[in-house]
C-alpha positions in Angstrom: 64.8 107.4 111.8 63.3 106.8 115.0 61.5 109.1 117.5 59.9 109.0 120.5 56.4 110.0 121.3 54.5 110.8 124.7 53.3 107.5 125.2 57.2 106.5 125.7 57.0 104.0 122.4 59.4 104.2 120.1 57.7 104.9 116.0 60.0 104.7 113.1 59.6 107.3 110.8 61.1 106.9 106.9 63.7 110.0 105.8 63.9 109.3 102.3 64.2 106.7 99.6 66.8 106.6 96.9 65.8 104.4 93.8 68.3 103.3 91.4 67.4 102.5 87.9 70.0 100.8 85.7 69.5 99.1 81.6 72.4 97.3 79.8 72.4 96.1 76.9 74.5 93.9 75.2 75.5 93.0 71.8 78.1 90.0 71.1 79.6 88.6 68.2 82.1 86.0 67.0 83.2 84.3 63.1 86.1 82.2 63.4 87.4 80.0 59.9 88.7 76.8 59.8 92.4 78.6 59.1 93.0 80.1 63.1 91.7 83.3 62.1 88.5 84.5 64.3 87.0 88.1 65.0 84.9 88.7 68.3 83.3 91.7 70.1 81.5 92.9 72.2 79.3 96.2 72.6 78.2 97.5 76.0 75.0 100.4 76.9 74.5 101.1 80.0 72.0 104.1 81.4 71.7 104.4 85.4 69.2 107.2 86.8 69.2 107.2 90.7 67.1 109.8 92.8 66.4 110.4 96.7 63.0 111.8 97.2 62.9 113.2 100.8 59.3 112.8 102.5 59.7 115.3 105.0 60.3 118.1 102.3 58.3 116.0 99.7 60.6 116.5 97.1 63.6 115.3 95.5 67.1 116.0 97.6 70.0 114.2 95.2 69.9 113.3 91.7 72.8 111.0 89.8 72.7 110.2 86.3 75.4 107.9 84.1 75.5 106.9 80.5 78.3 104.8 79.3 79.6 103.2 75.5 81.4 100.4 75.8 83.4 98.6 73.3 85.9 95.8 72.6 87.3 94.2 69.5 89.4 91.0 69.1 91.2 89.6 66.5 93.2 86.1 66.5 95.4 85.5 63.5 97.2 82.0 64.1 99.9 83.0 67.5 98.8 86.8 67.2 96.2 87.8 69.2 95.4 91.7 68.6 92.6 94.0 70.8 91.0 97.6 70.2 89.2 99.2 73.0 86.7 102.5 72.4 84.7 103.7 75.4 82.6 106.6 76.3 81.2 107.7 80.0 79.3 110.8 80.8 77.8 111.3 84.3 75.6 114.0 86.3 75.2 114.4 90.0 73.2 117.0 91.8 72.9 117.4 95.3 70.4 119.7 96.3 70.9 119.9 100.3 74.4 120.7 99.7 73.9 123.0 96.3 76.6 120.8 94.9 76.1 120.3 90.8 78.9 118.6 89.0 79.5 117.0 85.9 82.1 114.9 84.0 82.7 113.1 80.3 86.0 111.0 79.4 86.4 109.1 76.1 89.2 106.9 75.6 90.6 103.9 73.5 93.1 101.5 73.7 95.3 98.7 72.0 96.6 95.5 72.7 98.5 92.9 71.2 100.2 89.4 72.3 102.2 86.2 70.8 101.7 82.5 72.1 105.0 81.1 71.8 104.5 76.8 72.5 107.5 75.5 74.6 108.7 72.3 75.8 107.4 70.3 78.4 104.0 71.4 77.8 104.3 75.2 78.7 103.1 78.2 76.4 105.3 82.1 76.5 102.4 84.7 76.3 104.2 88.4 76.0 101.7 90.7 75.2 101.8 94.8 75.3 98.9 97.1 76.1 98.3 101.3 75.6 95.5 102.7 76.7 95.0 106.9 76.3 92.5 109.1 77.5 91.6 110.9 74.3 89.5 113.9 75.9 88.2 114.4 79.6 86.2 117.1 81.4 84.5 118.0 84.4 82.4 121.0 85.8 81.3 121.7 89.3 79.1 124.3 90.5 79.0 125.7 94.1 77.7 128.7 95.6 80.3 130.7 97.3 78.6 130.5 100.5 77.6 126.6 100.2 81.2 125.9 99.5 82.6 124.3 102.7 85.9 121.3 103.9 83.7 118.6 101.9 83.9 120.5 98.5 87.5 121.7 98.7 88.7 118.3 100.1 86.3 115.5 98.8 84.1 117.0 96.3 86.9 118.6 93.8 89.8 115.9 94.4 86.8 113.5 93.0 85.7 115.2 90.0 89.5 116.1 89.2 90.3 112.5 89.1 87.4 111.2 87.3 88.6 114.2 84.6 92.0 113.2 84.5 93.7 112.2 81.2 96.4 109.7 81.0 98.3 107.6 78.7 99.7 104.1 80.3 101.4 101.4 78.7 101.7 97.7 79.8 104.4 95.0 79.4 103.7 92.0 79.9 105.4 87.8 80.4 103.3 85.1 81.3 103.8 81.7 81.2 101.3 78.4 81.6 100.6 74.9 81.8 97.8 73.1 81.7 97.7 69.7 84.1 95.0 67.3 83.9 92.3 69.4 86.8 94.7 72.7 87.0 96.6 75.5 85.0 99.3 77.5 86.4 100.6 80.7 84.9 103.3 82.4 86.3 103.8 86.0 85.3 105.8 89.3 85.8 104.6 92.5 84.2 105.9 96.3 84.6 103.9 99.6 83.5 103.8 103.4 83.5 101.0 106.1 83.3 101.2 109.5 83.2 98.9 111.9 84.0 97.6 114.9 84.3 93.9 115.4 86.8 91.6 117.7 85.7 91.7 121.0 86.8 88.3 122.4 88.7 87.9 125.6 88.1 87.9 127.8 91.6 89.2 124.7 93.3 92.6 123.4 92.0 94.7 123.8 88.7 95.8 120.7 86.9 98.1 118.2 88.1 100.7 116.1 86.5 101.9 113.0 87.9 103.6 109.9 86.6 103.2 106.3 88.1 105.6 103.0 87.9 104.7 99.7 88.3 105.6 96.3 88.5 104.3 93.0 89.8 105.3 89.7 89.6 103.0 86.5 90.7 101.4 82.8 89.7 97.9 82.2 88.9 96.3 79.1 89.7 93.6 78.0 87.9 91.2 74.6 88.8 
């Protein structure tokens, strides 16, 4: 911030200060014999603890706090190639200027599986199929009725009602690569669908279902 003073110079004078404080850990592992069969995973913490201390009210205006479980499983088996997925999140934010407090926690897991198929002329068929499902979600925001304003009904809510949501969505996938001697290309075309349904937030908006399509075709190019 900067404000004037009677001599006509111009001093800068510091707000606030947020500070963001953020471990991970991570654990890795991988066995693979000498018959094409391997296991690998990997196991992600993270903790992230932010504040903003405001020096003109010496004291802390906004407070954010996230812990999340992360982890991922793969199994090879000659052409088969098989995944599990398992993850955890939990976050607080508190906003004292604005008497906003909200809160949300989502676990979910997922599958996957996919063939190599070698063709001729060098090129591999990789189908593969993905589900992923939001096994439990939900959020919590507290307002005061007289603190409660456009930004809570139209930014705040819609926010915490996504982050809530719970969905199940399934991928197909068809890819297909070569390998040259400095470059890879791997054309692909894939379709999905997820439905589902955003949290509802109590005193703001009821729960929501909705369904999505998609589909995508492209190339990679890899060097």
């Amino acid at each position: 911030m900067r404000r004037g003073s009677a001599s006509g110079q111009v001093d800068e004078q510091v707000i606030g200060d947020f500070n963001l404080v953020s471990l991970e850990n991570r654990l890795a592992f991988a066995y693979q014999d000498a018959e094409q069969v391997s296991w690998s995973g990997l196991l992600v913490l993270r903790q992230e603890d932010g504040r903003d201390f405001n020096h003109l009210f010496a004291g802390f205006n906004y407070l954010f706090s996230e812990q999340i479980v992360d982890f991922q499983l793969f199994h090879r088996r000659g052409a088969w190639l098989m995944g599990l997925h398992a993850a955890a999140r939990q976050q607080e934010r508190e906003d004292f200027n604005a008497s906003h407090a909200q809160d949300f926690q989502r676990l979910e897991a997922g599958i996957s599986i996919a063939y190599r198929v070698p063709l001729s002329g060098g090129w591999t068929l990789l189908p593969d199929a993905a589900l992923h499902h939001v096994i439990h979600a939900r959020g919590n925001l507290a307002v005061p009725e007289f603190q409660r304003n456009i930004v809570t009904r139209e930014v705040v809510a819609p926010m915490l009602a996504w982050d809530s949501r719970t969905f199940t969505r399934l991928a197909l996938r068809l890819q297909a690569k070569k390998t040259y001697e400095k470059f890879a290309l791997a054309p692909f075309v894939s379709v999905g669908r997820e439905g589902a349904t955003l949290g509802a937030v109590s005193g703001f908006q009821e729960a929501t279902s909705l369904r999505t399509d998609q589909a995508q075709i492209g190339i990679h190019f890899i060097h």
